[in-house]
KEKE-3310 file (N, C-alpha, C; in steps of 0.2 Angstrom, whole numbers, plus 5000, padded with zeros to 4 digits):
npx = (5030:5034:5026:5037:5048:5047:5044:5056:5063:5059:5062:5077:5077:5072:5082:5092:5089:5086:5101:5106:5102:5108:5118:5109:5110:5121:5118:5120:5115:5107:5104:5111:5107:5093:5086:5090:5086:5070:5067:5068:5063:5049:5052:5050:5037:5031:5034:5028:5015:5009:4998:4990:4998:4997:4983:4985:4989:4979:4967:4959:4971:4982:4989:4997:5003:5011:5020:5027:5033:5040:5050:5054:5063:5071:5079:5084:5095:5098:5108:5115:5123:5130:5136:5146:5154:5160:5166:5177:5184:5189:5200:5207:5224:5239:5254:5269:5280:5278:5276:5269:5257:5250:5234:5227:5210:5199:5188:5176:5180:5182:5180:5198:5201:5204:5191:5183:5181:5191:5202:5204:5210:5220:5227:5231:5236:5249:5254:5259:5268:5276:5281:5286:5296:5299:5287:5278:5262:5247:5236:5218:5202:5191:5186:5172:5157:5158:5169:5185:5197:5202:5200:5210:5221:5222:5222:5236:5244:5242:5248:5261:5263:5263:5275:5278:5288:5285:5288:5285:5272:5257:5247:5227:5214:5200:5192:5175:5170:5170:5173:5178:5190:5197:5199:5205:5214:5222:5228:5237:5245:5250:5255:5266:5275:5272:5268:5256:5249:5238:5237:5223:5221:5208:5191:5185:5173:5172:5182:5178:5170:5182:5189:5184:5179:5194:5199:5191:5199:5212:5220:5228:5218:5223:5219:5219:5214:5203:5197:5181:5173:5163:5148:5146:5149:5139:5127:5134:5141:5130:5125:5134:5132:5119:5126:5134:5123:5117:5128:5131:5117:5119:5130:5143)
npy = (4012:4024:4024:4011:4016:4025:4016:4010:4021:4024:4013:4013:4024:4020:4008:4016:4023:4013:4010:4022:4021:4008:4010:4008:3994:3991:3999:4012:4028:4043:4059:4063:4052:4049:4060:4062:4049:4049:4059:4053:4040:4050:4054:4042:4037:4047:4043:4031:4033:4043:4049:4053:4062:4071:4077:4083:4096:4100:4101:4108:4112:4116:4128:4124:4114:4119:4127:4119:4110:4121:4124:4112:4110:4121:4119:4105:4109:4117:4107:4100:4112:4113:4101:4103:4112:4106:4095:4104:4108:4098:4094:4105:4104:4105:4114:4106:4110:4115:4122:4114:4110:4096:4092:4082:4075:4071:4058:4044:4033:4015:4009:4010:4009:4015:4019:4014:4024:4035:4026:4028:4041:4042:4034:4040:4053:4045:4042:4054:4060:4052:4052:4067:4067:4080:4087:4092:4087:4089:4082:4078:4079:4077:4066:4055:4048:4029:4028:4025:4031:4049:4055:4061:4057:4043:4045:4051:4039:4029:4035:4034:4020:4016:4022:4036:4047:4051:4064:4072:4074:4084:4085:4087:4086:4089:4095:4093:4096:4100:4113:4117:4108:4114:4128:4125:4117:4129:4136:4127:4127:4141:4142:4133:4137:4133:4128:4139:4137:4123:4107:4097:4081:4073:4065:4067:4072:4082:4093:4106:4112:4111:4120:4129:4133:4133:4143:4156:4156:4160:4153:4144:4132:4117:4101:4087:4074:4059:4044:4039:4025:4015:4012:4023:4033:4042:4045:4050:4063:4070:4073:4082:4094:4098:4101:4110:4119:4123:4127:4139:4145:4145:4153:4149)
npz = (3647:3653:3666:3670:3670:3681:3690:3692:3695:3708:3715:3716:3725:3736:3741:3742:3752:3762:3763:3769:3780:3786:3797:3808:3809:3814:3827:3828:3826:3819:3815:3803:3796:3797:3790:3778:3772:3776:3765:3753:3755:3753:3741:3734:3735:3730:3716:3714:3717:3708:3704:3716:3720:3711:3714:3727:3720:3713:3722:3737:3745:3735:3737:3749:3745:3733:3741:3751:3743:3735:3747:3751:3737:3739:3751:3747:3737:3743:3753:3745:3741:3751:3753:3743:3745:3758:3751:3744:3755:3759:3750:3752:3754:3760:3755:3747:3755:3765:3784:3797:3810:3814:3820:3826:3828:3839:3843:3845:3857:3862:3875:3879:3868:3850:3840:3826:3815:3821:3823:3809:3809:3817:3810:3798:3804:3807:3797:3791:3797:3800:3787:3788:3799:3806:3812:3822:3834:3840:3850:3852:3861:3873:3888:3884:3886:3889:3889:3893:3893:3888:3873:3866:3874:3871:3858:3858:3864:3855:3842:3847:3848:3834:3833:3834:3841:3859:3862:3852:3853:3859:3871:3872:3882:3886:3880:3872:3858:3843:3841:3852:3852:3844:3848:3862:3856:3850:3862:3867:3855:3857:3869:3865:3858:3846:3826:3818:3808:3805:3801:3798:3805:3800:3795:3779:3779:3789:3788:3783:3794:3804:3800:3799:3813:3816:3810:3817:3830:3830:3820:3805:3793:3786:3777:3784:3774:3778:3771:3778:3784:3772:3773:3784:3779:3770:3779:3786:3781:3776:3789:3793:3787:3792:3806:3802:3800:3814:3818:3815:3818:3830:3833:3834)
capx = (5037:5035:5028:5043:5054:5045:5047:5063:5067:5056:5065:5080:5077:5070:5088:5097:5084:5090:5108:5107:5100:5111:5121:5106:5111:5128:5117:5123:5107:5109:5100:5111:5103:5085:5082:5087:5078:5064:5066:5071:5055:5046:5051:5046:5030:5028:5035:5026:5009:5008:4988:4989:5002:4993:4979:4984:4992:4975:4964:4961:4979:4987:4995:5000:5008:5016:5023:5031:5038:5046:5057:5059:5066:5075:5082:5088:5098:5108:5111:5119:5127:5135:5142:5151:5161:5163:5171:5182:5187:5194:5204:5213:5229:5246:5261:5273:5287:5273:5277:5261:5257:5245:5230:5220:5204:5195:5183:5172:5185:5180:5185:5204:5205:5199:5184:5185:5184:5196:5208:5207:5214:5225:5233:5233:5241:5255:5258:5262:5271:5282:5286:5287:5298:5299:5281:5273:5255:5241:5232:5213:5196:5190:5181:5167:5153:5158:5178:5188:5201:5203:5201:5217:5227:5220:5228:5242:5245:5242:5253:5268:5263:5266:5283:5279:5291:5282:5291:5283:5265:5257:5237:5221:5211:5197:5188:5170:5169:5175:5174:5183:5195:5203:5199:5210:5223:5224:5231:5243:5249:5253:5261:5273:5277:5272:5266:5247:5246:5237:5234:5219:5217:5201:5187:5185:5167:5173:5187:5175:5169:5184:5193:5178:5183:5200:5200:5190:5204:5217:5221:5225:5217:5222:5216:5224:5209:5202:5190:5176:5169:5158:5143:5143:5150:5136:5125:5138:5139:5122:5122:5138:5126:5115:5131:5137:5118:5117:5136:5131:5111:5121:5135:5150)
capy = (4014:4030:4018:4006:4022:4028:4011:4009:4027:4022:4008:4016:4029:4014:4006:4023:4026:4007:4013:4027:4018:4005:4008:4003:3985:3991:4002:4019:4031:4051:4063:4063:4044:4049:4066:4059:4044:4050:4063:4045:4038:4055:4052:4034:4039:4052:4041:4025:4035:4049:4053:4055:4068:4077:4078:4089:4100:4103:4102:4115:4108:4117:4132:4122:4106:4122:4130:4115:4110:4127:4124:4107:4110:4126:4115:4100:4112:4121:4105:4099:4114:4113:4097:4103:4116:4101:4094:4107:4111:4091:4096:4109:4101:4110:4115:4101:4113:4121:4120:4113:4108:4093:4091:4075:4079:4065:4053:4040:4028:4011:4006:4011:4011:4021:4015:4012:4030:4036:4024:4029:4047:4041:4030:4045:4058:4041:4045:4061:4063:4047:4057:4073:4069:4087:4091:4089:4085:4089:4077:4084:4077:4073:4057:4055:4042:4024:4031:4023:4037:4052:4054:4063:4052:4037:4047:4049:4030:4022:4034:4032:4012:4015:4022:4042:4050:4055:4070:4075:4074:4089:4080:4093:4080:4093:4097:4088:4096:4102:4119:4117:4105:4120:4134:4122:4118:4135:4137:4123:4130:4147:4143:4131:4140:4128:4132:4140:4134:4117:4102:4094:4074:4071:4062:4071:4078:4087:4098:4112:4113:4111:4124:4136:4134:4134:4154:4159:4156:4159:4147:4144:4126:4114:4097:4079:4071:4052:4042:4036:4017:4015:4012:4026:4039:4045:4047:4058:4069:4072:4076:4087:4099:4099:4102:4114:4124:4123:4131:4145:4149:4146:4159:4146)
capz = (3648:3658:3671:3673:3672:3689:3697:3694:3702:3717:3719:3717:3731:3743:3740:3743:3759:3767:3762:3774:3787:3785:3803:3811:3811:3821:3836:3825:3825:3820:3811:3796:3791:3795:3786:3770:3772:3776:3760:3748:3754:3751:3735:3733:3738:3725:3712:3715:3717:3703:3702:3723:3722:3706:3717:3731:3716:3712:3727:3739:3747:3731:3740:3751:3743:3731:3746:3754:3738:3736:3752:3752:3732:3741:3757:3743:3733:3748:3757:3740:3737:3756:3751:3737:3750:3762:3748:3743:3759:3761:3747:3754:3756:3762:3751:3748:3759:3773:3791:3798:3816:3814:3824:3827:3832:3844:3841:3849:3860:3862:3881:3879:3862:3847:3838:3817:3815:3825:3821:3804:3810:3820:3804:3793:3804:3808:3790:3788:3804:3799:3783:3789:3805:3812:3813:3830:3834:3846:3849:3854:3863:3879:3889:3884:3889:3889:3887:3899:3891:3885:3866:3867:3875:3865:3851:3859:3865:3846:3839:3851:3848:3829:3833:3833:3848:3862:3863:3847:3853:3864:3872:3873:3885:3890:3874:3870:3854:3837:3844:3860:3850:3840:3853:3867:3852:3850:3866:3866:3852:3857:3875:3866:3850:3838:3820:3819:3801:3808:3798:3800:3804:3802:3791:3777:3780:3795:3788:3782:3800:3808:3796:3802:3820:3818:3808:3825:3837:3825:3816:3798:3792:3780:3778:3782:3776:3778:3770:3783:3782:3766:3777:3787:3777:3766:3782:3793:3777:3777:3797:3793:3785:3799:3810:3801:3800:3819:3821:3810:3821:3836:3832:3837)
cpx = (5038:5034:5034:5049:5052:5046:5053:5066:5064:5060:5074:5083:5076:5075:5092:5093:5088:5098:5109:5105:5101:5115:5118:5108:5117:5126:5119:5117:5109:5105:5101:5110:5099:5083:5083:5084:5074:5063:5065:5064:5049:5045:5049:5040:5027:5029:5029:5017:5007:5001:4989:4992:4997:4987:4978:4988:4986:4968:4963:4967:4984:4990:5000:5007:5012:5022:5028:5035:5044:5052:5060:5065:5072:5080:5088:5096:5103:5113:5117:5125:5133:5138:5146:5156:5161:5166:5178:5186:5192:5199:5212:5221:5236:5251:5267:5279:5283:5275:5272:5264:5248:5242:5223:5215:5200:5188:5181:5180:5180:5182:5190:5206:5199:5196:5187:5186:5189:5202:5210:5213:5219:5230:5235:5235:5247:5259:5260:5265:5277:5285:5287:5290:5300:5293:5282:5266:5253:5236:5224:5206:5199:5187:5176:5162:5155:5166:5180:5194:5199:5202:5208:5221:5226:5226:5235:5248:5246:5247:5260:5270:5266:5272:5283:5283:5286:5281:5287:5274:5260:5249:5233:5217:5205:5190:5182:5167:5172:5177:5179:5190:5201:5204:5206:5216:5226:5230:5239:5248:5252:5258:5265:5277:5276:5267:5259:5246:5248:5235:5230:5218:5210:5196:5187:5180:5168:5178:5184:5173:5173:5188:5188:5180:5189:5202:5197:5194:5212:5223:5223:5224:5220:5223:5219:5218:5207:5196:5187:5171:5164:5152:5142:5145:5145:5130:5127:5138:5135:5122:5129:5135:5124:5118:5134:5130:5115:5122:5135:5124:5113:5125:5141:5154)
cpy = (4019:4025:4016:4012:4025:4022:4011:4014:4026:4016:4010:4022:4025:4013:4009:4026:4019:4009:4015:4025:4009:4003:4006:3997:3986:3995:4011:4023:4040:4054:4064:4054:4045:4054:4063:4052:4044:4054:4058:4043:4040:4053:4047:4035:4041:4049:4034:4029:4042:4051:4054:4063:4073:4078:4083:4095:4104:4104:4108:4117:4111:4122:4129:4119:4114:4124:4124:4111:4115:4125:4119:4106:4114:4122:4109:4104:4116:4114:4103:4106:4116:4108:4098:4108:4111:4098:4097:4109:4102:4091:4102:4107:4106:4109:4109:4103:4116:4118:4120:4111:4102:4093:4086:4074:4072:4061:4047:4034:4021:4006:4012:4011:4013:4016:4015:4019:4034:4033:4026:4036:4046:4038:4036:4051:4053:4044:4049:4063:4057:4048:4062:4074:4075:4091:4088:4089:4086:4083:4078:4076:4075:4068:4060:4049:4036:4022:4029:4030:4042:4052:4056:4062:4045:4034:4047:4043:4028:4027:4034:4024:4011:4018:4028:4043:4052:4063:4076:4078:4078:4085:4084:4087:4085:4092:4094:4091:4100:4110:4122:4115:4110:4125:4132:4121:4121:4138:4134:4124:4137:4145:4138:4133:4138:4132:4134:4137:4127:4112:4095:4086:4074:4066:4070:4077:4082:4093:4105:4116:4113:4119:4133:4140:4136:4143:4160:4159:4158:4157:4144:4136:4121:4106:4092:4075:4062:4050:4037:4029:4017:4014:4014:4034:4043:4049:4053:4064:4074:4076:4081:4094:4101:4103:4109:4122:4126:4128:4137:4149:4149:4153:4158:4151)
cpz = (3654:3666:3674:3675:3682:3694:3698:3698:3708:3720:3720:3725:3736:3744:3744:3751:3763:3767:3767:3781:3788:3793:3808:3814:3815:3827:3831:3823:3825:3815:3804:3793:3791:3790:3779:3768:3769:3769:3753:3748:3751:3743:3731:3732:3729:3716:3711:3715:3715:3707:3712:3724:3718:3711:3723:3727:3712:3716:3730:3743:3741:3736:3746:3751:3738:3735:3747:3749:3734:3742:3750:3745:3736:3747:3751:3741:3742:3752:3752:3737:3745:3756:3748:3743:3755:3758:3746:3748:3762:3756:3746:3761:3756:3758:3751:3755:3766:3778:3791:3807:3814:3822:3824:3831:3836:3839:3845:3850:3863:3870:3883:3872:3854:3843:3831:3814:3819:3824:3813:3804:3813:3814:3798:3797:3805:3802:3788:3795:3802:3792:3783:3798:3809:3814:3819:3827:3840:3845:3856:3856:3870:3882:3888:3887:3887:3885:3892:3899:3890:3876:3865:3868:3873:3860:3851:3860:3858:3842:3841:3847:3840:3827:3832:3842:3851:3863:3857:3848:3859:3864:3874:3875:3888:3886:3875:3864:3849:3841:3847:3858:3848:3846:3858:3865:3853:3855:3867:3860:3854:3862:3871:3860:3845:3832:3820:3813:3804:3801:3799:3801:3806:3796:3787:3777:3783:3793:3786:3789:3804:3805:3798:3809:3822:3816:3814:3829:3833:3823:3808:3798:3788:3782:3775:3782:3775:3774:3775:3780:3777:3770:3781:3785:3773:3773:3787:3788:3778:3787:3798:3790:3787:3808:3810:3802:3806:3822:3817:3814:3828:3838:3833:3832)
residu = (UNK:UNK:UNK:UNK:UNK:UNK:UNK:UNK:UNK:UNK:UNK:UNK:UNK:UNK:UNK:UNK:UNK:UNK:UNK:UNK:UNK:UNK:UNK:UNK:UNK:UNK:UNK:UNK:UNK:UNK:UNK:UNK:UNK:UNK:UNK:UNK:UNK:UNK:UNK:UNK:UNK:UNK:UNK:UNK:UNK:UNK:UNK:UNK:UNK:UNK:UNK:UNK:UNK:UNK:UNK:UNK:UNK:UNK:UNK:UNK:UNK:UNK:UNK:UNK:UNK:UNK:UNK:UNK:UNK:UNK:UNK:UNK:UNK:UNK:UNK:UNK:UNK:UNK:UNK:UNK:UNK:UNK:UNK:UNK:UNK:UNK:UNK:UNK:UNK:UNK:UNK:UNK:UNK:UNK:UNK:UNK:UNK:UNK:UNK:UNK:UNK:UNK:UNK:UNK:UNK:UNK:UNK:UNK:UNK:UNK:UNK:UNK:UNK:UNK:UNK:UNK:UNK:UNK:UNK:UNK:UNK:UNK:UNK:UNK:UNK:UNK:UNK:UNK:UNK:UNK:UNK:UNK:UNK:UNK:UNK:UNK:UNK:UNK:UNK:UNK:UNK:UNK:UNK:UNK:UNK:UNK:UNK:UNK:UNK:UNK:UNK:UNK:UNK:UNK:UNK:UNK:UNK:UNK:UNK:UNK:UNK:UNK:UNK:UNK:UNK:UNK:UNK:UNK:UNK:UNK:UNK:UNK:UNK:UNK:UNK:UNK:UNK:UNK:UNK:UNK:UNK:UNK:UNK:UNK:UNK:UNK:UNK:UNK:UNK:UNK:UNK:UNK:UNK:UNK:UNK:UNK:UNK:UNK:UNK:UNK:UNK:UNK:UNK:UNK:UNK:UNK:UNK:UNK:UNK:UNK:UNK:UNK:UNK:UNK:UNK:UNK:UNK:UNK:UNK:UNK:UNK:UNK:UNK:UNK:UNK:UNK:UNK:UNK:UNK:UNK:UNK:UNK:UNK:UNK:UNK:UNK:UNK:UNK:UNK:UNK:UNK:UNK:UNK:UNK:UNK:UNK:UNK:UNK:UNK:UNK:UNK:UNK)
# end
């Protein structure tokens, strides 16, 4: 019984390891699909092959294999407990009556027009700008590689196209990252007056980190968040962890 119970969670973990390395088949390759992977397989491994594992736990490899199971127990648990504040932070939604100043944060543009994440940002700030017709919007990023545009004016373009005024919509076309996004906002918000309490379009992962950047230029956040394609959202999570562990040893 114990057996079949171990197969099945190593098959289990294999399953959940292909999952994550799933966008492969579309050209999509980043750090948040391999690490937990590679961690899935790890576990595979360890499931699928008890008596090997018990054996560097008794070898002269025990200080070791202890050690390395200390961290990577100690690594599991903070990444998991960084996701529960990336979740909370997608949560944080703005008062039914709050002046906001939406800000749609760029994303990978396909030619001239924005890629499947991007458009989802672009369709949910349309939303809340087409019921809340006296907000404005910035709309934020800049070209990137194999961008014929601007992300910024991308953004701008598609929501004119679904009927937002132009007049509405201020373009930060410089930017090349969340950082810059807000920091560059920041600016267009102060030279034209508009509200500093910002409303985030973004996938959901990102609002923790965007909400981070945005309290450093001053900023206050709250988050118009999206849900990101069922087959690539489990891996950008995982590499928002990593994003965020980076933005924190750098001192952004």
């Amino acid at each position: 019984m114990k057996k079949a119970l171990r197969i099945a969670a190593a098959v289990v973990c294999l399953g959940l390891a292909a999952f994550f390395l799933l966008p492969l088949t579309i050209g999509t390759v980043h750090i948040g699909m391999l690490y937990p992977a590679a961690l899935l397989l790890l576990a595979a491994l360890g499931l699928l092959f008890p008596a090997a594992v018990g054996r560097l736990f008794t070898g002269k490899l025990r200080p070791f294999a202890i050690a390395f199971s200390a961290v990577l127990g100690a690594a599991v648990a903070c990444i998991l407990a960084v996701c529960l504040l990336i979740g909370a932070a997608a949560n944080n939604a703005p008062a039914a009556d709050e002046d906001v100043t939406v800000v749609v944060l760029g994303c990978q543009v396909r030619g001239d027009r924005s890629g499947v994440m991007l458009r989802s940002r672009i369709e949910t700030a349309y939303e809340y700008l087409a019921a809340h017709p006296d907000a404005l919007c910035v709309a934020t990023g800049g070209k990137g590689s194999g961008e014929n545009i601007a992300e910024g004016e991308c953004i701008r373009r598609e929501l004119v196209e679904l009927g937002i005024a132009n007049e509405r919509i201020f373009v930060e076309d410089q930017s090349v990252n969340t950082a810059e996004n807000m920091a560059f906002s920041a600016r267009i918000i102060a030279e034209n007056g508009l509200c500093p309490t910002i409303l985030v379009a973004s996938d959901n992962f990102h609002q923790l980190r965007a909400s981070i950047f945005a309290e450093r230029v001053g900023l206050d956040a709250r988050a118009l968040g999206c849900e990101s394609p069922w087959y690539l959202a489990a891996g950008y999570w995982a590499r928002e962890v990593m994003a965020l562990a980076a933005a924190y040893i750098r001192g952004y």
